[in-house]
N, C-alpha and C positions, 0 to 999 in steps of 0.2 A: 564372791563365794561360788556363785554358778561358773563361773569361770575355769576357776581351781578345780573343782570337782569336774567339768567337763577335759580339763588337763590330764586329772589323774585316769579318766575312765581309757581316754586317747592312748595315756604310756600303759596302760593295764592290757589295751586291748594288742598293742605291739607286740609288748613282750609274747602275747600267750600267740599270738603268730609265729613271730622266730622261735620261741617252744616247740609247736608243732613243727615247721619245716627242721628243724634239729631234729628231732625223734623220726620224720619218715627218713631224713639220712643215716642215722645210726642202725635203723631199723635195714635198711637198706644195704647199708655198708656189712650188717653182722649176715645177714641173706649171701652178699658177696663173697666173702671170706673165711664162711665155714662152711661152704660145700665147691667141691669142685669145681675151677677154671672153666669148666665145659658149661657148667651153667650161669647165663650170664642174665643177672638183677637189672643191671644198667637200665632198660629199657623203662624202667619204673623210675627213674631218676626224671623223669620228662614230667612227670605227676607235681612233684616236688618243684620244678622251672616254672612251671605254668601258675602255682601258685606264687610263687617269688615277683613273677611278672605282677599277679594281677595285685598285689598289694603292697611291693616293695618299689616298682620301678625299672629303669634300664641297667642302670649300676648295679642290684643285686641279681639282678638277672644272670647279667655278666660273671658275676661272681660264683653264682649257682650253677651254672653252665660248668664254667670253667671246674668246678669240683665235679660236678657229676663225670665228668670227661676224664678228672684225673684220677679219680676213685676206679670207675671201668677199666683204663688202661693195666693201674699199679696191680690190679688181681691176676695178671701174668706174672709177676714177680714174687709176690706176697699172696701167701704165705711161702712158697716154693719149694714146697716137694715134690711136685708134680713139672711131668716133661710139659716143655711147650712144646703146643702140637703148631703147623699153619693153618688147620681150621680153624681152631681157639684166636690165634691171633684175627683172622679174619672176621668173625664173630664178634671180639671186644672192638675192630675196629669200625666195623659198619653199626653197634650200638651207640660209637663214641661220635661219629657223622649222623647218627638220627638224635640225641641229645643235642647238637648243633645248630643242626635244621629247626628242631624244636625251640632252642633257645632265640633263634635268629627268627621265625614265624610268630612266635608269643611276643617279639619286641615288635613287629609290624603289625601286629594287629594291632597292641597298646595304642601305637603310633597315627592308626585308622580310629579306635573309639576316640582318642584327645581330639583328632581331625574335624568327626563325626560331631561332638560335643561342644566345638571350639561354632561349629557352626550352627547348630541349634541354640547357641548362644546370641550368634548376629541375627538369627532368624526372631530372636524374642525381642533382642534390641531394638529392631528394624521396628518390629508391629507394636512397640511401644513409642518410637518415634513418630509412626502412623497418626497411632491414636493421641499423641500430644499435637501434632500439626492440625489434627481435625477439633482440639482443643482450643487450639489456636486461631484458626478460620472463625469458629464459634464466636470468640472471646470479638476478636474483630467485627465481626457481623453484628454483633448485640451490645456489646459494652462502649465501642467507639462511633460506629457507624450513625445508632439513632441517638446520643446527645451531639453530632455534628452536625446531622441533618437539622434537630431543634432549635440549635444554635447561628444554625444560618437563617432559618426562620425567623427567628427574634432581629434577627441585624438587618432583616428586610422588612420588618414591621416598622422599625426606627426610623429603615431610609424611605419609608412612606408615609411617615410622621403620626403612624398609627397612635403614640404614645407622648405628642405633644411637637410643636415647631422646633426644627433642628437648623442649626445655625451651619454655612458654606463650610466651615474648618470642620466641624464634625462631623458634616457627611465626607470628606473627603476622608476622614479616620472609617467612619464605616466602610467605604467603598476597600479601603485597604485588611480591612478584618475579612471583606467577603469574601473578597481574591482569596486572602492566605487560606481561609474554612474551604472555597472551591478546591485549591491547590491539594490541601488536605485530603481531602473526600474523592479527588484524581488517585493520589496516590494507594487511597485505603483501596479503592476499586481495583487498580491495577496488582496490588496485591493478592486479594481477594482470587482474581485472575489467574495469577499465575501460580497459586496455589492449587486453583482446581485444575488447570492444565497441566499439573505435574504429577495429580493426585490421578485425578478420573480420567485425562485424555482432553483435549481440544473436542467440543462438536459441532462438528459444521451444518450450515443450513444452506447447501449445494445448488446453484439455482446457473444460467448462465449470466455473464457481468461483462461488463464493460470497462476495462480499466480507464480509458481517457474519461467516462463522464467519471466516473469515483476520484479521479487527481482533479478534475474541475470542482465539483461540492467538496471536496476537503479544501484546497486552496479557497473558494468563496469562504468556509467557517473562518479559517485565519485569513484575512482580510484584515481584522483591525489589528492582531498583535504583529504583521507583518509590515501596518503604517507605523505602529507605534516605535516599531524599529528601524524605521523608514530601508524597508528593504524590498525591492521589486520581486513579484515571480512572473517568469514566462514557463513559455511551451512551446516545446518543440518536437515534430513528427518525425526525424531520423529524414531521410533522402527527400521525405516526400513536404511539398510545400502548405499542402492543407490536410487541415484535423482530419485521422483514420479513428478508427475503432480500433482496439484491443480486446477481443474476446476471449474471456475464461470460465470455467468452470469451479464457481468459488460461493463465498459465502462473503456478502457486499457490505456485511455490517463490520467484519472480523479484519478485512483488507481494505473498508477506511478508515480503519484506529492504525494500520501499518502506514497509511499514505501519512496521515496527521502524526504520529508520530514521527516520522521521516522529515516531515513538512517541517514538525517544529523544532526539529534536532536539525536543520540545517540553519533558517530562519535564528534561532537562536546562536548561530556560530558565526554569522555572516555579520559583515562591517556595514556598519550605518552608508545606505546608502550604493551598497552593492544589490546586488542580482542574486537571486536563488533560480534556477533552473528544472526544470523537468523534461527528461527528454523519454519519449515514448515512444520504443522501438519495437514493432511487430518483425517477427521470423518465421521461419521455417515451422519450427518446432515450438519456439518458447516465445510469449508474450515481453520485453522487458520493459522495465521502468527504472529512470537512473533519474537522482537527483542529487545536484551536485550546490555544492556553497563554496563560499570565499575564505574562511576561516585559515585559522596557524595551518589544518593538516592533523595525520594522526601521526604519534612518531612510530617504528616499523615496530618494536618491543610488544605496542598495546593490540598490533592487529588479530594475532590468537583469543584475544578476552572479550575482546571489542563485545561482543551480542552474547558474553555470559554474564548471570544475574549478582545482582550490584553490583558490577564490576563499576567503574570510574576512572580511574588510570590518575596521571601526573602529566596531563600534558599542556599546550598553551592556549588550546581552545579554552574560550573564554567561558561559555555558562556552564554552568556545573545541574545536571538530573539527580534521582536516586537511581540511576541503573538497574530500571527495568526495562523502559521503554525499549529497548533494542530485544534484550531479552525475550521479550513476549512479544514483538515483531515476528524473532526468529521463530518462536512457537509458531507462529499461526501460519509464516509463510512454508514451512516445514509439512505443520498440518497437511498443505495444499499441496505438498508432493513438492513444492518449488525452492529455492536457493535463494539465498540472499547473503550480500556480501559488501565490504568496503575496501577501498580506494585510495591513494593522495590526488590531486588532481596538481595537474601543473599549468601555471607556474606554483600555487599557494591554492588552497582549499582541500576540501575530501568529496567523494562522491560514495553516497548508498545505493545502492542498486541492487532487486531482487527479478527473477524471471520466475514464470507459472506455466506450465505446459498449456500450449492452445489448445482451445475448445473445437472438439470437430463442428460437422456440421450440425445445425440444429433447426428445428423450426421457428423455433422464438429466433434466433439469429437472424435468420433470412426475413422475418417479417420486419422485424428492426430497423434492417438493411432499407428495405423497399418504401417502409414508410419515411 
């Protein structure tokens, strides 16, 4: 019923529209037509357009135009007692080019309010998008975060038999629930991450670093899932035959979750029994660090998405992430002003590798040095 009656009030209010725009053209047309050619109404026709625009559209616009145009001109002809002068023509004809101009300016404004509207609409979209994503973050911080945290607690009460003697087979089930609750609680974190890095910005806590000892304590962390894969890492200094420094200007917590991340995105691609690599080449200008694996390779298709978020591809590398990890590499090496990028390496494998502009001189540097 609210329906219907909001229908009839819609044709009600139409009609008494095209009512009015009829009546200033009659009104208009009778102005033309009973007084002398010399006097030209036309210009009041733009009244009439203008309203057509703002409630009818382009079409009637068009339409309205085109009559006011043709009404102004036929007043030379009609009624026709009267001589055509060339003024008079001149006259209807620069009224009949300012009803034009009018009709063609009233269809470009419309065209600039829809514009206008069309984007105060993405602008509300967006800041409701906002405000769901910071829903979201929320939801994740409080809903998932602390019964995962709880839950891993309880599985470590069990594996310390808080709760009674547990037999070799079911700590071996516990040990596997801990994994998948850590693996979990990686992920929720790293999401967590890359939300506020996309929301508030990256913030760094800028201090000077040492890229060689940060690829050393990352490589120490994974130590065991690098035996458990039985996969070697070395190191290697570029030309020179012993360990250098690589000095940057960075934030030492944010660029070793990029080393480990790196570390364990090659680690996990590499054949039982292969080499993962790091090579750490100090320049001119830029710090780099390349690490390279033994894996299928990337195929050339995935190299544009490679470090966009969930991205994953189809290729033959064998472990499969939730595609962040690269993702929020890029953030943070980005942050730091620096590049980061991948590779194939031949014969078989990939290499990642990012560079950080060098740190000038510093005094923590040179104490460094000397000690």
């Amino acid at each position: 019923m609210v329906c219907l009656m909001s229908k009839l009030r819609s044709n009600d209010l139409y009609i008494a529209k095209s009512l009015l725009i009829l009546t200033m053209f009659v009104v208009l047309g009778v102005l033309e037509y009973s007084t002398p050619s010399d006097y030209v109404f036309g210009y009041l026709y733009s009244g009439a357009i203008l309203l057509v625009n703002s409630w009818f559209g382009e079409i009637a616009t068009l339409q309205a135009t085109f009559a006011a145009v043709f009404l102004t001109i036929l007043n030379l002809w009609i009624p026709g007692h009267e001589a055509i002068r060339f003024s008079t023509i001149a006259s209807r004809i620069i009224a009949a080019m300012a009803l034009i101009v009018t009709g063609f300016l009233s269809q470009r404004l419309r065209q600039s309010q829809d514009a206008i509207a069309l984007t105060t609409t993405k602008l509300e979209t967006q800041e409701k998008l906002v405000r769901l994503r910071e829903d979201f973050a929320s939801t994740l911080t409080h809903d998932l975060k602390t019964p995962l945290l709880g839950a891993m607690e309880i599985i470590k009460a069990f594996q310390q038999e808080q709760f009674g003697a547990i037999l070799p087979s079911q700590q071996q089930v516990l040990a596997t629930m801990a994994r998948s609750h850590e693996t979990s609680l990686q992920l929720l974190e790293t999401l967590l991450d890359v939300y506020r890095n996309d929301t508030e910005g990256l913030k760094l806590n800028l201090a000077p670093v040492d890229l060689a000892v940060l690829v050393e304590e990352a490589a120490i962390t994974l130590t065991q899932l690098a035996a458990s894969r039985r996969v070697h890492l070395s190191f290697n200094y570029g030309d020179s035959d012993f360990r250098q420094s690589l000095w940057v200007n960075g934030d030492a917590l944010q660029l070793q979750r990029v080393l480990t991340n790196l570390l364990i995105n090659a680690i996990n691609h590499s054949r039982r029994g292969d080499r993962v690599e790091v090579i750490l080449e100090p320049q001119t200008s830029y710090q780099v660090v390349k690490i390279l694996d033994t894996g299928a390779g990337i195929k050339p298709e995935h190299f544009p998405y490679l470090f966009e978020r969930f991205y994953q591809g189809n290729s033959d590398r064998q472990a499969k992430g939730f595609g962040l990890g690269l993702y929020l590499s890029r953030q943070i090496i980005e942050a730091h002003n620096g590049i980061i990028w991948a590779e194939n390496r031949i014969p078989s494998g990939a290499i990642f590798s990012f560079k950080l502009p060098v740190l000038p001189f510093h005094p923590s540097v040179s104490a460094s040095h000397s000690m």
